[in-house]
ROVEX-475036 format. One record per residue (C-alpha): x, y negated, z; residue in three letters. Coordinates in steps of 0.05 Angstrom, whole numbers, plus 5000, padded with zeros to 4 digits. Each point is the difference from the previous one (the first is absolute). Last residue first. Layout:
// ROVEX-475036
X_Y_Z_ALA .
...
***
This chain:
// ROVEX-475036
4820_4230_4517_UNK .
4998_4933_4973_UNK .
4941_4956_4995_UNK .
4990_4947_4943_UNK .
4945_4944_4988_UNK .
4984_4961_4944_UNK .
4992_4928_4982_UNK .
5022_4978_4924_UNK .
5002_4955_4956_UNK .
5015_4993_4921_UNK .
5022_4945_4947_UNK .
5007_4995_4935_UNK .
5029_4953_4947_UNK .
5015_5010_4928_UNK .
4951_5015_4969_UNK .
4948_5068_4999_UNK .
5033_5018_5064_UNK .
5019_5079_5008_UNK .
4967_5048_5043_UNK .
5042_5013_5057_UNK .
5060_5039_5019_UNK .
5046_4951_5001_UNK .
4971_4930_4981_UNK .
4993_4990_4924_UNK .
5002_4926_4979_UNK .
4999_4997_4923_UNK .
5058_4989_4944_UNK .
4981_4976_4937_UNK .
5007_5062_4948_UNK .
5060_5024_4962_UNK .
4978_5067_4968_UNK .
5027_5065_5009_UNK .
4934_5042_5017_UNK .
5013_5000_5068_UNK .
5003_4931_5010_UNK .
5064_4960_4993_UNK .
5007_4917_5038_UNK .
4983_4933_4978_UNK .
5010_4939_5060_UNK .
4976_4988_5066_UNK .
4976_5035_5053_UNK .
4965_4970_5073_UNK .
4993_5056_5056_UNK .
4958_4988_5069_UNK .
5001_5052_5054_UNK .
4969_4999_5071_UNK .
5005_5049_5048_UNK .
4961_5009_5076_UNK .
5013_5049_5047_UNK .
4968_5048_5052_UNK .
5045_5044_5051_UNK .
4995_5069_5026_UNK .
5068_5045_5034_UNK .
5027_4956_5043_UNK .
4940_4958_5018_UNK .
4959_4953_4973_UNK .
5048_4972_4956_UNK .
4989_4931_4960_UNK .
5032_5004_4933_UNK .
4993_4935_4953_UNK .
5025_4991_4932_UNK .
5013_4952_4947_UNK .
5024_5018_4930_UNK .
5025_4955_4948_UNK .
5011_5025_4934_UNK .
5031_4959_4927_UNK .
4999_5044_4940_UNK .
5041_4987_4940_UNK .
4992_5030_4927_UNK .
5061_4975_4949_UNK .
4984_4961_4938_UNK .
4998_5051_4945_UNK .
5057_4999_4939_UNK .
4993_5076_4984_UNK .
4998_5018_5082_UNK .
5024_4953_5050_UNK .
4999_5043_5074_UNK .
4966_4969_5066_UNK .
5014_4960_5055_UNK .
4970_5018_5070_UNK .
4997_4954_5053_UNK .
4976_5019_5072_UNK .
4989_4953_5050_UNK .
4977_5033_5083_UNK .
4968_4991_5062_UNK .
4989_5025_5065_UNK .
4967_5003_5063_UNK .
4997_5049_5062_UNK .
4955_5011_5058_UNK .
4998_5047_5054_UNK .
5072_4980_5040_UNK .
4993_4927_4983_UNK .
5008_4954_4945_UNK .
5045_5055_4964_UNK .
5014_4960_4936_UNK .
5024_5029_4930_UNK .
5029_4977_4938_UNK .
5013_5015_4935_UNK .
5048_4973_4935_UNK .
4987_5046_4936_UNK .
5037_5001_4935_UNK .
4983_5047_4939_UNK .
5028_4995_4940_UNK .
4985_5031_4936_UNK .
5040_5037_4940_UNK .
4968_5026_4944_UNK .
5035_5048_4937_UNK .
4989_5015_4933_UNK .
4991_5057_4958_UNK .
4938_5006_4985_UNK .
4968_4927_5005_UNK .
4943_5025_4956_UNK .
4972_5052_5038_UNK .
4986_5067_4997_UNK .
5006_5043_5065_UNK .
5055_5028_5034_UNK .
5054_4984_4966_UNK .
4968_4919_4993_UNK .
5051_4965_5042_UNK .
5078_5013_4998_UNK .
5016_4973_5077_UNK .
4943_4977_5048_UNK .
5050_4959_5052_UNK .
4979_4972_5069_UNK .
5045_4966_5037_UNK .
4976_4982_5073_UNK .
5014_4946_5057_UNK .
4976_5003_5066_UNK .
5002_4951_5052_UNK .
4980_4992_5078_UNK .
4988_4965_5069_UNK .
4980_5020_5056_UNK .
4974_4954_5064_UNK .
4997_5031_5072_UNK .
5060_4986_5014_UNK .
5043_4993_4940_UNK .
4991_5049_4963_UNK .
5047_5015_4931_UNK .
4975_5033_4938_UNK .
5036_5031_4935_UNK .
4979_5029_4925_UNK .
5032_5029_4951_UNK .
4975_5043_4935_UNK .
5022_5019_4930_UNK .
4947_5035_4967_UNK .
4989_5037_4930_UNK .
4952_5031_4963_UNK .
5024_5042_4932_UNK .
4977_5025_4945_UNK .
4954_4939_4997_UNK .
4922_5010_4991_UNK .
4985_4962_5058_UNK .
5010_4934_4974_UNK .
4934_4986_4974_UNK .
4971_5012_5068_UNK .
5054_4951_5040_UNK .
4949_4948_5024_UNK .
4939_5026_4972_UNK .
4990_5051_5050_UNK .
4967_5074_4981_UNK .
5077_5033_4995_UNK .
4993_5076_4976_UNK .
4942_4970_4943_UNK .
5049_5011_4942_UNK .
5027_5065_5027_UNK .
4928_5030_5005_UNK .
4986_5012_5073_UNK .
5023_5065_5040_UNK .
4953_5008_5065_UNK .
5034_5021_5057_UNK .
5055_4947_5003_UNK .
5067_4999_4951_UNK .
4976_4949_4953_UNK .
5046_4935_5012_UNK .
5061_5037_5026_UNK .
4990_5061_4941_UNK .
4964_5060_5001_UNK .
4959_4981_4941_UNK .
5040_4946_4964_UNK .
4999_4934_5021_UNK .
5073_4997_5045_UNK .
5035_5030_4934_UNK .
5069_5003_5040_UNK .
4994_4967_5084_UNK .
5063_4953_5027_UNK .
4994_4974_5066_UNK .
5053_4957_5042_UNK .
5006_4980_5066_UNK .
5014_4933_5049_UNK .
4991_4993_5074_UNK .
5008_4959_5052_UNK .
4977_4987_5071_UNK .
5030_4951_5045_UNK .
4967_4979_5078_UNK .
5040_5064_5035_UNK .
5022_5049_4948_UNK .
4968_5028_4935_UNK .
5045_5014_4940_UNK .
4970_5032_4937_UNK .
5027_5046_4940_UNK .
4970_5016_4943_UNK .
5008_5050_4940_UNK .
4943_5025_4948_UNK .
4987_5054_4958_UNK .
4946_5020_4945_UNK .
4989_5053_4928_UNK .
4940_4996_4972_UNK .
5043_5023_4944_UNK .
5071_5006_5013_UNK .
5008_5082_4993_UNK .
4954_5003_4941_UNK .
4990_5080_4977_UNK .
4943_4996_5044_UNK .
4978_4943_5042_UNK .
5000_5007_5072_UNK .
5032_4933_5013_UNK .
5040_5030_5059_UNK .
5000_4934_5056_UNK .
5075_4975_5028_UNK .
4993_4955_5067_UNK .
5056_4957_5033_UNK .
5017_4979_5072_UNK .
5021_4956_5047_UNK .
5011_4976_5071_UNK .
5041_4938_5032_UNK .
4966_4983_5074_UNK .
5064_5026_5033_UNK .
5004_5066_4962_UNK .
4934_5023_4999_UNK .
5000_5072_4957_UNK .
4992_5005_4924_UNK .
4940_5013_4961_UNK .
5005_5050_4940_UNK .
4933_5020_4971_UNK .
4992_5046_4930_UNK .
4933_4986_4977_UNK .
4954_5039_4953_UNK .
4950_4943_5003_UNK .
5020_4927_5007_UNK .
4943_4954_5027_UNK .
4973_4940_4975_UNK .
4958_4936_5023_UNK .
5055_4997_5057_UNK .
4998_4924_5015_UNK .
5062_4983_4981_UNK .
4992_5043_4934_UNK .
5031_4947_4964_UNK .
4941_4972_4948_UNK .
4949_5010_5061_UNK .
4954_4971_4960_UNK .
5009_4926_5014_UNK .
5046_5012_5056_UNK .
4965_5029_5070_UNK .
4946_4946_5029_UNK .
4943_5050_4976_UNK .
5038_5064_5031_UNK .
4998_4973_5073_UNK .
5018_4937_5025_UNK .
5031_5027_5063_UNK .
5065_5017_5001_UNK .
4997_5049_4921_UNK .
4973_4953_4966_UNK .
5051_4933_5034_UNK .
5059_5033_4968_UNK .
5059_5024_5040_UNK .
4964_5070_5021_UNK .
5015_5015_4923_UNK .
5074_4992_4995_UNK .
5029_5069_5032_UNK .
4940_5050_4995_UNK .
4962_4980_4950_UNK .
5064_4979_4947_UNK .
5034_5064_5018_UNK .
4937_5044_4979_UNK .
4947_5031_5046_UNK .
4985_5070_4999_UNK .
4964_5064_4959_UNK .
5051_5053_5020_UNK .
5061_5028_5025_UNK .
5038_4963_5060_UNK .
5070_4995_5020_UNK .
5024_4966_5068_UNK .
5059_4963_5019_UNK .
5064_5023_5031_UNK .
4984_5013_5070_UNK .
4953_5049_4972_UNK .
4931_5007_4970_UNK .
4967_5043_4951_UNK .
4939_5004_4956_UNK .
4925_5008_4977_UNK .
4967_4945_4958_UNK .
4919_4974_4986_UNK .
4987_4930_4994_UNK .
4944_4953_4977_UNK .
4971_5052_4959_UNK .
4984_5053_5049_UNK .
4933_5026_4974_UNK .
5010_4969_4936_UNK .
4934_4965_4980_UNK .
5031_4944_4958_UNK .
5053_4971_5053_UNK .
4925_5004_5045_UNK .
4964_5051_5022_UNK .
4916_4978_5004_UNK .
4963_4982_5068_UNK .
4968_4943_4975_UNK .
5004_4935_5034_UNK .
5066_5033_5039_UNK .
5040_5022_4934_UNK .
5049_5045_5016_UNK .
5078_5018_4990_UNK .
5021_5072_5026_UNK .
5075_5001_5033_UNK .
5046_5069_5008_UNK .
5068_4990_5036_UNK .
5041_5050_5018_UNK .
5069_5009_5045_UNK .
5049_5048_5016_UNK .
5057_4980_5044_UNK .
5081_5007_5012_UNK .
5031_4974_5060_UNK .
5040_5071_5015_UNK .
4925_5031_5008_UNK .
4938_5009_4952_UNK .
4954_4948_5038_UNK .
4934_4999_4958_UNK .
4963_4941_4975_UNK .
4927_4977_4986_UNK .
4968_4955_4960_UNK .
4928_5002_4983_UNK .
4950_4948_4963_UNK .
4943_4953_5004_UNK .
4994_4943_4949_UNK .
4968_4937_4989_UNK .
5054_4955_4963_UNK .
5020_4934_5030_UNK .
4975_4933_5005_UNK .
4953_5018_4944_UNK .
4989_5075_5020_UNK .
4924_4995_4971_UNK .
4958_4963_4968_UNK .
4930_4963_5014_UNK .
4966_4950_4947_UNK .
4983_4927_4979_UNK .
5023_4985_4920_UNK .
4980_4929_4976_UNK .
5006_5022_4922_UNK .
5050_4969_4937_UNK .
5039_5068_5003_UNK .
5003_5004_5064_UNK .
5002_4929_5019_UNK .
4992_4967_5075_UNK .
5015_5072_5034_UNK .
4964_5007_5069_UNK .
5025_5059_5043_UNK .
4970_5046_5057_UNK .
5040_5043_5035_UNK .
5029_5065_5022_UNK .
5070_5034_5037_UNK .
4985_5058_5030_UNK .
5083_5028_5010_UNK .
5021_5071_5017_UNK .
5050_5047_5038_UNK .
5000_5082_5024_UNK .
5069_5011_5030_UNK .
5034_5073_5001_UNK .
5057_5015_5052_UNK .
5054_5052_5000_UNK .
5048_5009_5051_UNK .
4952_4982_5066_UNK .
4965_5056_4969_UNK .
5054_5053_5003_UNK .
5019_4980_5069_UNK .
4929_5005_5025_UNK .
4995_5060_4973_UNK .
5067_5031_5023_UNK .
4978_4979_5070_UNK .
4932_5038_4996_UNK .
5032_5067_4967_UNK .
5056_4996_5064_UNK .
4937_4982_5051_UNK .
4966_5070_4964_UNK .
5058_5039_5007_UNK .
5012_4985_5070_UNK .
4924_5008_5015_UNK .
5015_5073_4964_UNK .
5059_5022_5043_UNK .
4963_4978_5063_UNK .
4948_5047_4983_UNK .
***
């Protein structure tokens, strides 16, 4: 008898040790609210959306303690729609990331759908992703800042912390028979976060980003190459071989006052191999510059505000697009976890710019993610609510 309570306290130890090793952590975000648009497509638009501030989403992650320092570690994460209950990235099931890996005290290595460099390492710089929310990321989220894609078939390498300094690089398989570079994408960054100074700066580079299985048309439901990119700011220029992005950014606080820029290169190289056009075989190159900045009046409420300026590409003799955005925002937090907001977004263009049939058109307001303008001005608000979990 004593033999077998023995045995059993052993079997109860060596469970407790075996789960304190391992650990599995079930996450989310509700985030929903109701918007007014001033022109959506020449219309008053009133309605509810979801995963504005940031993306509704529950998900898992979990890791296991292998020994010697070295651990296994998962993340699988489903994007939602709260007003409606449908999956979102397209109806993937874990579209906004999915990736199994390893970790060390020499970085970590993850397989999957993930992040690029430019996310990870330059995107929390820009006022979209702090709390403005998708609508006050650039005019079509031209950079990626603001995540609008994800790289499938990803290779992960993220370094350790060595003194605030980290980086990393990402390589995605295109997938395409008998065409080793097509759909092809990889990226490198590198960020430094110590004390009141953050930086970072990062690079993307994606092959035949429009066609199916590509950066631009890689969610659940493949669109017609032509139709991969729905905005009118960079539309007609999606049918380059290759999309490219050059991206730094930096922030400094000052009690409780932050300030930041970003600055991005955007190239569409060789246009029209994807789809016909005729400015096949040239190449676009915008500019993206954004100054931000952010106000903690108190413990449970926060301010900002942000300029963005985006200059456009001169195609066959056109005079080049530019969009002028100002965001405001205000976050007032309930409680750790809950908080309501309030966004406001107003973008001016100017200038001629392509559509996606290859012709040089005026240029027209389109605020990320929205409807576009009829003209050249729009403007769109927001109050929503967001609890974590």
């Amino acid at each position: 008898m004593k033999k077998s309570l023995l045995a059993l306290a052993a079997l109860g130890a060596f469970a407790g040790v075996a789960h304190a090793q391992s650990s599995v952590t079930l996450y989310g975000i509700v985030d929903v609210g109701i918007n007014m648009n001033t022109n959506a497509g020449g219309h008053h638009k009133y309605d509810m959306s979801s995963g504005v501030l940031q993306g509704s989403r529950f998900g898992l992650r979990g890791t296991e303690d292998l020994g010697g320092g070295l651990k296994a570690l998962f993340v699988l994460e489903n994007g939602y729609d709260v007003t409606n209950g449908k999956l979102g990235q397209g109806g993937l099931m874990f579209g906004r990331q999915a990736y199994v890996g390893l970790s060390s005290q020499f970085g970590t290595v993850t397989l999957g759908r993930q992040y690029d460099s430019v996310v990870d390492y330059v995107g929390p710089l820009e006022a979209g992703d702090q709390w403005g929310g998708y609508i006050a990321a650039h005019p079509g989220d031209i950079d990626n800042f603001n995540n609008a894609y994800r790289t499938n078939n990803t290779v992960k390498y993220t370094s350790a912390n060595y003194g605030g300094l980290t980086f990393g690089g990402t390589y995605s398989f295109g997938g395409q028979s008998g065409n080793f570079t097509g759909n092809q994408i990889w990226s490198l960054g590198a960020g430094y976060n110590n004390g009141p100074l953050v930086l970072g700066v990062a690079y993307l580079n994606a092959r035949t980003p429009a066609a199916s299985g590509g950066l631009f048309n890689n969610g659940g439901t493949i669109a017609a190459p032509a139709a991969a990119v729905p905005n009118t700011i960079y539309g007609g220029f999606s049918s380059a071989n290759t999309y490219q992005v050059v991206g730094a950014g930096g922030a400094y606080t000052f009690g409780a006052a932050t300030i930041g820029l970003t600055y991005s290169n955007i190239r569409f190289i060789n246009l029209g191999s994807a789809f016909a056009s005729p400015a096949r075989g040239q190449s676009a190159t915008f500019n993206n510059g954004e100054i931000n900045f952010k106000y903690q009046l108190t413990p449970a409420l926060l301010v900002g505000a942000a300029y963005d300026y985006t200059r456009g590409a001169e195609i066959n003799g056109s005079s080049r697009a530019q969009y002028h955005q100002g965001a405001v925002g205000v976050d007032y937090f309930l409680s750790k976890r809950t908080d309501v907001y309030l966004t406001g977004v107003y973008q001016h263009a100017l200038g001629e710019t392509l559509s996606q049939t290859g012709n040089i058109v005026a240029a027209t307001a389109n605020i990320n993610n929205l409807t576009p303008s009829s003209n050249q001005n729009q403007f769109t608000a927001r109050i929503g609510i967001r609890h974590k979990f």
